[in-house]
C-alpha positions, -999 to +999 in steps of 0.1 A: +186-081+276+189-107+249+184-095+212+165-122+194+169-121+156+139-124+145+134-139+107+115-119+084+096-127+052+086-103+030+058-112+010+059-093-027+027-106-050+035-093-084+010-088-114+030-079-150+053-064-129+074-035-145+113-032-143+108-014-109+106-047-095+143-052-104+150-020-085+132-031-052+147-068-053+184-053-058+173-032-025+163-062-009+194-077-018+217-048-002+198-055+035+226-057+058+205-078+080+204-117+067+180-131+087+150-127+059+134-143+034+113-127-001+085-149-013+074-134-048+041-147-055+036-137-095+000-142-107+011-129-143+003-157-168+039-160-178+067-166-155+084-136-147+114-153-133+120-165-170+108-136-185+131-109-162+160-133-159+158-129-122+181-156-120+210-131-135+200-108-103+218-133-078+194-127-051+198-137-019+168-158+003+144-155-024+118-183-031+093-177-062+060-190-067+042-189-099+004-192-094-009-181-125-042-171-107-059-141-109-085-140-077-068-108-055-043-091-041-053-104-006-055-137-017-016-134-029-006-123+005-026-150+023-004-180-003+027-162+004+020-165+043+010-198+046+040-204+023+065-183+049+088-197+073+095-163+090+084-152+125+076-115+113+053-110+077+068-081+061+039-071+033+056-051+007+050-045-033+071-046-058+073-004-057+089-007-024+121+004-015+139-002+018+168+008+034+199-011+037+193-004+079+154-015+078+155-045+093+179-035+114+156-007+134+129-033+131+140-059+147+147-033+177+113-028+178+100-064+179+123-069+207+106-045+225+075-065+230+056-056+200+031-078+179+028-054+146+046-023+135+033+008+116+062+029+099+057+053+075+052+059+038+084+081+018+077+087-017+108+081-034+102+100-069+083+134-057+093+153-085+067+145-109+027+158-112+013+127-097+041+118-071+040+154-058+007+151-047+012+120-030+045+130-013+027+164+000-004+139+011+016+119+031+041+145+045+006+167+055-002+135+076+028+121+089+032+159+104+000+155+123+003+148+162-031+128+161-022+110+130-024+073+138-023+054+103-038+016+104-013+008+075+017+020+057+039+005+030+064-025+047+035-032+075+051-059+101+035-084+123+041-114+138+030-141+118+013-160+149-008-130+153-020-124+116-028-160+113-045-160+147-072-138+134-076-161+099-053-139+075-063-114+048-102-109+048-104-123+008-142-114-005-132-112-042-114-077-041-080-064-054-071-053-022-080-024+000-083-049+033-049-035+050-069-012+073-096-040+085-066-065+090-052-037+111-079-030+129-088-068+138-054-069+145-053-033+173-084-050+190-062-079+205-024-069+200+004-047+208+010-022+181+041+000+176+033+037+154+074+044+145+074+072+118+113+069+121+111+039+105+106+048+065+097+022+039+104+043+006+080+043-026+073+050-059+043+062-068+032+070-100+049+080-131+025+093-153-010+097-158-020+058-169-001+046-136-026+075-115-058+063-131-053+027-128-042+037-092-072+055-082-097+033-103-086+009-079-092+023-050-124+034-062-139+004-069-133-010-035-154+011-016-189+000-032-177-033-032-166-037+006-204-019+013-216-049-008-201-079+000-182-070+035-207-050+050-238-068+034-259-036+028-285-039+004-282-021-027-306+009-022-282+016+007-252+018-018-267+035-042-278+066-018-247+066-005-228+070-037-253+096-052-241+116-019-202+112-027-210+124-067-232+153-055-206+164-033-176+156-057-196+178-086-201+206-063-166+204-056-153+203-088-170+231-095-165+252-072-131+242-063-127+261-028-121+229-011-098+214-034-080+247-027-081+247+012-066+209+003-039+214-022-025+245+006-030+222+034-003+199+010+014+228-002+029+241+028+044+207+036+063+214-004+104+218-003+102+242-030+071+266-026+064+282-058+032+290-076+041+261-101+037+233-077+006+245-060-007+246-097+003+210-101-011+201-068-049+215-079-043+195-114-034+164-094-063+170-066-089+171-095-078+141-114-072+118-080-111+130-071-123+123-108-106+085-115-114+078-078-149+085-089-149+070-119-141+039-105-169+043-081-192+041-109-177+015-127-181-009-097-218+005-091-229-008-125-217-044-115-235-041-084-264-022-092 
């Protein structure tokens, strides 16, 4: 069997990036497989190349593009796609961290017939409140036989097949389309679910980075019912009501935010009352920013 080497580009859109994204380039840099490009497309309004001194970083294949633009994280990817001369997308963030073998075990699998690979999320810092809920999340998952994620951090696919079915879905939200271009993508391609392949992660530091996390992710979902799904607004606003009614009974109650944070908790290294307190504090907060940003992107709407 012949091994093609398959060129990779990974595409890194970067907002006001922090000095994490020096960490991720230098792992970038120690890939022992050279057939790759790194397209950082920065939509801060000043040039981070200038302003980092990325230049001083010697690294290898990268091309940068400042946009200055500020219309989504989907609409980032899509420039740095169309920009990519790559036969596999790699779409990563400036938080990732790969291997110096990634590519490597990759590349195995795309010469097994693949069109798009699934790996699996490692959070690289789990020491912390707010990492330690998110390493137990996605070691409670990845442990599940019937797991079968429709994204992970470092998602692959060929770049003939993501342009095939016209690119990110870009309706004016910062991100949160990785699972419909997944889906679109299951529905006429061969997909490859390899948990041994590990894309490494930081999640967040402290409690700023959690809320503007979760805000995020809360806003999405009213606006995807809104402008993706087209329901009308009485629709969304039932809906929601639901999700608050049941968050409020939850918070107060707390017995499934309990049954959660031991479903997490057994999946801890170090068991110890401690950490299962963290895990409830962290639960609660996730479920209250999340919700919070719910709201905030109901107001707009509504």
């Amino acid at each position: 069997m012949n091994i093609i080497s398959y060129k990779y580009s990974f595409i890194l859109p970067i907002y006001n990036p922090r000095q994490s994204l020096i960490t991720a380039l230098k792992c970038y840099n120690s890939l022992s497989y050279n057939n790759f490009e790194i397209l950082l497309i920065d939509d801060s309004p000043e040039n981070t190349f200038s302003k980092m001194q990325l230049n001083k970083l010697e690294i290898k294949n990268l091309k940068y593009f400042h946009r200055n633009k500020k219309d989504g994280l989907d609409a980032a990817f899509n420039f740095g796609i169309e920009n990519s001369s790559g036969d596999i997308i790699v779409m990563a963030t400036d938080d990732n961290l790969p291997s110096s073998d990634f590519l490597n075990k990759l590349n195995k699998i795309y010469n097994e017939g693949f069109d798009f690979v699934i790996g699996r999320s490692k959070v690289s810092n789990p020491q912390n409140l707010y990492a330690l809920f998110q390493s137990s999340y996605e070691n409670y998952n990845y442990s599940r036989t019937d797991y079968k994620p429709r994204w992970s951090e470092g998602f692959s696919v060929k770049k003939r097949c993501i342009v095939d079915i016209g690119l990110y879905a870009n309706i004016g939200i910062d991100g949160g389309n990785d699972n419909m271009l997944s889906e679109k993508l299951e529905k006429r391609f061969k997909v490859k679910r390899d948990f041994s392949l590990i894309m490494h992660h930081r999640a967040p530091d402290n409690l700023n980075e959690l809320y503007l996390q979760q805000i995020q992710r809360g806003s999405a979902g009213p606006q995807f019912d809104r402008l993706y799904y087209k329901k009308n607004r009485l629709y969304i606003l039932v809906k929601y009501f639901t999700k608050f009614f049941i968050f409020f009974i939850n918070l107060i109650t707390q017995i499934y935010f309990l049954y959660i944070a031991f479903l997490y908790f057994k999946k801890i290294k170090e068991k110890n009352f401690y950490n299962f307190f963290k895990l409830i504090i962290a639960i609660n907060m996730k479920n209250l920013f999340h919700t919070i940003g719910e709201i905030k992107s109901l107001i707009n709407i509504l």
